[in-house]
C-alpha positions as a Markdown table, in Angstrom:
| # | Residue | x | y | z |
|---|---|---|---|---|
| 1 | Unk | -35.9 | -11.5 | -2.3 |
| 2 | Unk | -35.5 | -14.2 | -5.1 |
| 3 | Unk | -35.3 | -13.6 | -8.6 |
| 4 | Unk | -37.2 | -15.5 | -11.6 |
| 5 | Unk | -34.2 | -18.7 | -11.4 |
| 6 | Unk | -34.8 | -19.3 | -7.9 |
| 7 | Unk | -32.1 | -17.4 | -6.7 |
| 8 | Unk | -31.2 | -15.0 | -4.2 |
| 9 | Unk | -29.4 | -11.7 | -5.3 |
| 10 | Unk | -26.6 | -12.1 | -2.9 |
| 11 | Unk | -26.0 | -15.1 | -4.2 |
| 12 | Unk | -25.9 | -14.1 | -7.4 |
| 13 | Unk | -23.8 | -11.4 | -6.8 |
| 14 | Unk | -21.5 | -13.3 | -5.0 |
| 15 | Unk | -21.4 | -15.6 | -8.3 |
| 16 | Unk | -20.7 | -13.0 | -10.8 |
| 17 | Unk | -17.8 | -11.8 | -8.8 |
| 18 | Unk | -16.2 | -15.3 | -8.8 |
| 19 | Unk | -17.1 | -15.9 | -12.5 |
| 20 | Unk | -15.3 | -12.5 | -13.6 |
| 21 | Unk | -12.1 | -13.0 | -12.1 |
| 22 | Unk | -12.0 | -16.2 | -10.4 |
| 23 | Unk | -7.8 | -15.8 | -9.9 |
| 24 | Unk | -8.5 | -13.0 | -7.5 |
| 25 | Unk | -10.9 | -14.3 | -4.6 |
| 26 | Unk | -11.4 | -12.1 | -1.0 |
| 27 | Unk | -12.3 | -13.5 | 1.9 |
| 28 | Unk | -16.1 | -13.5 | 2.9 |
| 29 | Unk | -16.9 | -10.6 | 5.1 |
| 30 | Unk | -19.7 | -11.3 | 7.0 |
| 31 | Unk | -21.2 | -10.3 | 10.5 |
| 32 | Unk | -19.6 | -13.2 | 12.6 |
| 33 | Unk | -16.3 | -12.2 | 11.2 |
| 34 | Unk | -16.5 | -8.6 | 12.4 |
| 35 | Unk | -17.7 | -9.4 | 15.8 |
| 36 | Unk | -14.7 | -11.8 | 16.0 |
| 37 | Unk | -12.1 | -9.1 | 14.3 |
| 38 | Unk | -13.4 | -6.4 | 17.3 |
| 39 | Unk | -13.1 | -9.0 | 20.0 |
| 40 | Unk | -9.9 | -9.8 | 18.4 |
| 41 | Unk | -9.0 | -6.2 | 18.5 |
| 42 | Unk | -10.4 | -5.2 | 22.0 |
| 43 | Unk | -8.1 | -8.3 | 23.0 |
| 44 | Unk | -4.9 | -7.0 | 21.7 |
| 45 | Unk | -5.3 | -3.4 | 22.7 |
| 46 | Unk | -5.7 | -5.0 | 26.2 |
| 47 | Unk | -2.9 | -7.0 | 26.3 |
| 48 | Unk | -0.3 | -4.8 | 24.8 |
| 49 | Unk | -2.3 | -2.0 | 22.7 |
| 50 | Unk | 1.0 | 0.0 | 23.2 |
| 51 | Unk | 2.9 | -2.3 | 21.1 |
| 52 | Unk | 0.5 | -2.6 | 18.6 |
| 53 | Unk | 1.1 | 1.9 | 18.8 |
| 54 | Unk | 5.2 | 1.4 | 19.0 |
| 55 | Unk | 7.6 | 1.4 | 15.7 |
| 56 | Unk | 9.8 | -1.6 | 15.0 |
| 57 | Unk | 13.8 | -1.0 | 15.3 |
| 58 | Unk | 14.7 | 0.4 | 11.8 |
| 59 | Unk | 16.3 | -2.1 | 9.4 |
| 60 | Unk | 20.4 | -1.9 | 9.1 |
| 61 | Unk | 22.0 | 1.4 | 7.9 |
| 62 | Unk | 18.3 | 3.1 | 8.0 |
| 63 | Unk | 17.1 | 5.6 | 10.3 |
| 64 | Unk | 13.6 | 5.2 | 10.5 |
| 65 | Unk | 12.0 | 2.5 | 8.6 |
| 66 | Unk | 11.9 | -1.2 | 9.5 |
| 67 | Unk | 12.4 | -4.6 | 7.7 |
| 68 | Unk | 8.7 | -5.3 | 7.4 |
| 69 | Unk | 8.0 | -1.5 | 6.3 |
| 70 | Unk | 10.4 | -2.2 | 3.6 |
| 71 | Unk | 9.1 | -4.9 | 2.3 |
| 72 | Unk | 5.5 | -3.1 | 1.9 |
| 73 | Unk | 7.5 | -0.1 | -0.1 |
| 74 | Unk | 8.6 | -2.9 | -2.0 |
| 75 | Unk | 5.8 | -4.7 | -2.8 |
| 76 | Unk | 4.1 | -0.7 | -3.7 |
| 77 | Unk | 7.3 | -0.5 | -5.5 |
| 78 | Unk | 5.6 | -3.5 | -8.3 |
| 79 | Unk | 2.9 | -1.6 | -8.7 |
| 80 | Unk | 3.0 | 1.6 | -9.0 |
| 81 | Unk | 7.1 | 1.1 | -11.1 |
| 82 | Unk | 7.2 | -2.2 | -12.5 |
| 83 | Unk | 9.6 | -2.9 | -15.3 |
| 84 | Unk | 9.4 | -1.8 | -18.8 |
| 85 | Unk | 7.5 | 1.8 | -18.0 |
| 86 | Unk | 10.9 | 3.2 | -17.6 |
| 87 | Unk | 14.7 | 1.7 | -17.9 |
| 88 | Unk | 14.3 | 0.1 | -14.6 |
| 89 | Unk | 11.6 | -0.6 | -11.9 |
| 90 | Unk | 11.0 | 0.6 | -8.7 |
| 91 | Unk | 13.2 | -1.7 | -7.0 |
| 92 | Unk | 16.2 | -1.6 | -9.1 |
| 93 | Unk | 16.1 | 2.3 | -8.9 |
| 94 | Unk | 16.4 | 1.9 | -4.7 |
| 95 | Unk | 12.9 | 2.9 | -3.7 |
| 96 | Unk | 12.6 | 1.1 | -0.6 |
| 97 | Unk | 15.8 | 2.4 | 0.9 |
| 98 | Unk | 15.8 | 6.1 | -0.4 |
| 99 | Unk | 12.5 | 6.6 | 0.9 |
| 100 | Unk | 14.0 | 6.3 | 4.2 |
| 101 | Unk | 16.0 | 9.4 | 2.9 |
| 102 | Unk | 13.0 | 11.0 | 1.6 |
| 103 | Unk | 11.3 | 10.6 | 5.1 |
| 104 | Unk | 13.8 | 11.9 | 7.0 |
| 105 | Unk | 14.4 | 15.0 | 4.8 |
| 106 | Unk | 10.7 | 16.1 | 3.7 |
| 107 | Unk | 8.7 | 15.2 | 7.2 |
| 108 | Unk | 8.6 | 16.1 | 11.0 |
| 109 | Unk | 8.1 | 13.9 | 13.6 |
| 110 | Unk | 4.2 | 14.0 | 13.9 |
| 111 | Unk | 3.9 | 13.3 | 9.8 |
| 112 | Unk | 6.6 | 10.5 | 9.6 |
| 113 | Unk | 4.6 | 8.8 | 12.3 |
| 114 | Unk | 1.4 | 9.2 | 10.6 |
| 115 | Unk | 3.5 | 7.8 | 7.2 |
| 116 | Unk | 4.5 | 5.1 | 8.8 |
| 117 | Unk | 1.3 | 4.5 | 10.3 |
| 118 | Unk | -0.4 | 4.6 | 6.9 |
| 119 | Unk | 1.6 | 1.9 | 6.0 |
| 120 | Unk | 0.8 | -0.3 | 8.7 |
| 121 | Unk | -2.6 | 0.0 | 7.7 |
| 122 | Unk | -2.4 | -0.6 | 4.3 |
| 123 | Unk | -0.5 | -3.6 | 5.2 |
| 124 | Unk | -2.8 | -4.9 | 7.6 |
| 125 | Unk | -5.8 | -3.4 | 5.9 |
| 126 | Unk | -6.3 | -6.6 | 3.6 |
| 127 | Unk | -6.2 | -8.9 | 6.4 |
| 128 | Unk | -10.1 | -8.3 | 6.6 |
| 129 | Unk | -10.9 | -8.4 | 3.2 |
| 130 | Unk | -8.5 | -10.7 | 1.3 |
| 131 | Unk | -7.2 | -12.8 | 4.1 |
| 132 | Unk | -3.5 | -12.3 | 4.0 |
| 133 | Unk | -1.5 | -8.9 | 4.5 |
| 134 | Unk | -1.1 | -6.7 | 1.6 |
| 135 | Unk | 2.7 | -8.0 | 0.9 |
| 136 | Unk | 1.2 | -11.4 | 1.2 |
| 137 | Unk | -1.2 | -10.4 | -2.4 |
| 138 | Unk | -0.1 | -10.8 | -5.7 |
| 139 | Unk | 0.6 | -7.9 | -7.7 |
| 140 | Unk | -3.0 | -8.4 | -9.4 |
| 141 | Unk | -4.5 | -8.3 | -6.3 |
| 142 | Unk | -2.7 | -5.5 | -5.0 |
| 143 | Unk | -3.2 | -3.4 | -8.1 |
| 144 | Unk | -7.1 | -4.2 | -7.1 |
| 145 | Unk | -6.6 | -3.0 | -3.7 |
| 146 | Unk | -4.7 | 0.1 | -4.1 |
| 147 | Unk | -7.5 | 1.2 | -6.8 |
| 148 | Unk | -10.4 | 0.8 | -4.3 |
| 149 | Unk | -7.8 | 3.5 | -1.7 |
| 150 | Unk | -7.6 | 5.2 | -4.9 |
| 151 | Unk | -12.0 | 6.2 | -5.0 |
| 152 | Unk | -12.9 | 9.4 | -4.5 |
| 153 | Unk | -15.3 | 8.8 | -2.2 |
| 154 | Unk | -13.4 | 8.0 | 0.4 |
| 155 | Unk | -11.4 | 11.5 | 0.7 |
| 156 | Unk | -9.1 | 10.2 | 3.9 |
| 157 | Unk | -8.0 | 7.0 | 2.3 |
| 158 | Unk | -7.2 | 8.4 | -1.0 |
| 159 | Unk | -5.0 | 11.3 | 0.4 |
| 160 | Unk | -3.4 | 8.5 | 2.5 |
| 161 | Unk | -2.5 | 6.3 | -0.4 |
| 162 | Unk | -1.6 | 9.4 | -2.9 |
| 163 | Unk | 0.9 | 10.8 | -0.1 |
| 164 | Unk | 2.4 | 7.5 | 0.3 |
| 165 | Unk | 2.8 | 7.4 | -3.6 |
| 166 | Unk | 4.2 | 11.1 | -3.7 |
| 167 | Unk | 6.9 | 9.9 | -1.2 |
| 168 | Unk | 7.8 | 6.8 | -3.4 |
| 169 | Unk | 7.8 | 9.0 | -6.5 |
| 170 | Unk | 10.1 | 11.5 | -4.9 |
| 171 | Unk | 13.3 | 8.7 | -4.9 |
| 172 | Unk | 11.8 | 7.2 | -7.7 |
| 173 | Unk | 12.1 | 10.0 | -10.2 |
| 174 | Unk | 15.1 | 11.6 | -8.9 |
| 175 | Unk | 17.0 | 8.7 | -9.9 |
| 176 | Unk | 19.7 | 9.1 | -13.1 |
| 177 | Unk | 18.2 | 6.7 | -15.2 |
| 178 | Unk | 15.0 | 7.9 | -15.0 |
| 179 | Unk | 15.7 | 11.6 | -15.0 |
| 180 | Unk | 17.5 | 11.1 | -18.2 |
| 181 | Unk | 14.5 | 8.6 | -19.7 |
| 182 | Unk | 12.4 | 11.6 | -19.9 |
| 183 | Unk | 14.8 | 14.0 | -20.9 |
| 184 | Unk | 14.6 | 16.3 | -17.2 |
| 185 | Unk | 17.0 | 18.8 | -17.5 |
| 186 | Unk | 18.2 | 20.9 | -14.4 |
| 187 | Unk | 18.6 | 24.3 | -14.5 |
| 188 | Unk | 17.0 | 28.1 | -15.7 |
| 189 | Unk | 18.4 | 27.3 | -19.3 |
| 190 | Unk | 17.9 | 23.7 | -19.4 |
| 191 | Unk | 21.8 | 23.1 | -18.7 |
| 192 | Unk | 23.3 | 21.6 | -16.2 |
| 193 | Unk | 23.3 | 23.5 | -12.6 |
């Protein structure tokens, strides 16, 4: 259908989403590029689908996280506590690595895997869409992506994503600095325990 300037809607849909923010461009999805990202798919599962199922070795002096999942808590870590909120980020506060804590205190087996397996998706997730990984985005574009897991209309993505930011928050706010920003006191009289 064309519209009185001679143009298509798509097309001028796909113009107003340049012009509005032209620094934050996704990849074209179209029907050739699904047909290839299931052949692409159906290929891998065949040749090694169980490796695509199987955890990486955790990083050093972790139990159950690896280098590439800590990388994606920190790139999380510069959105959801970047500087200046509180006396220090995400990253200076030991996110990344105390989530690995976190996980292993607060989760069984069967949830941990389905953490961890949350966060492959969300990393790989953009692939489609924006045409690098997630930690491959700048925080702009991230912020963009972790509001569309954040719609309400998609109930399973949105409890994925706010679980994955209630683990982060656990380390997060437990931290000293923080704890004292907001003036958290421990106990039944608001002393010390």
């Amino acid at each position: 259908m064309f519209s009185s300037t001679g143009l298509s809607s798509a097309r001028l849909t796909q113009c107003s989403i340049e012009s509005v923010r032209p620094e934050i461009r996704m990849a074209t999805l179209s029907r050739r590029t699904m047909v290839f990202a299931a052949l692409g798919a159906t290929a891998v599962a065949a040749a090694g689908g169980y490796h695509a199922l199987s955890f990486e070795n955790p990083a050093p002096d972790l139990v159950f996280l690896s280098p590439a999942e800590l990388l994606l808590l920190e790139a999380l870590c510069e959105v959801w506590f970047p500087a200046g909120v509180f006396p220090i980020d995400g990253l200076e506060a030991g996110v990344p690595r105390a989530v690995d804590r976190v996980v292993e205190e607060i989760l069984d087996d069967i949830p941990r895997a389905g953490f961890r397996y949350v966060l492959r998706v969300l990393e790989w997730g953009t692939v489609a869409r924006w045409g690098r990984r997630f930690t491959e985005l700048s925080v702009d574009e991230r912020i963009v992506v972790l509001d569309r897991w954040s719609d309400a209309d998609v109930v399973p993505r949105r409890a994925a994503v706010d679980a994955v930011k209630a683990v982060l928050a656990i380390p997060y706010f437990r931290h000293p600095s923080v704890v004292e920003s907001i003036g958290w006191r421990i106990g039944c009289n608001g002393g010390d325990a």
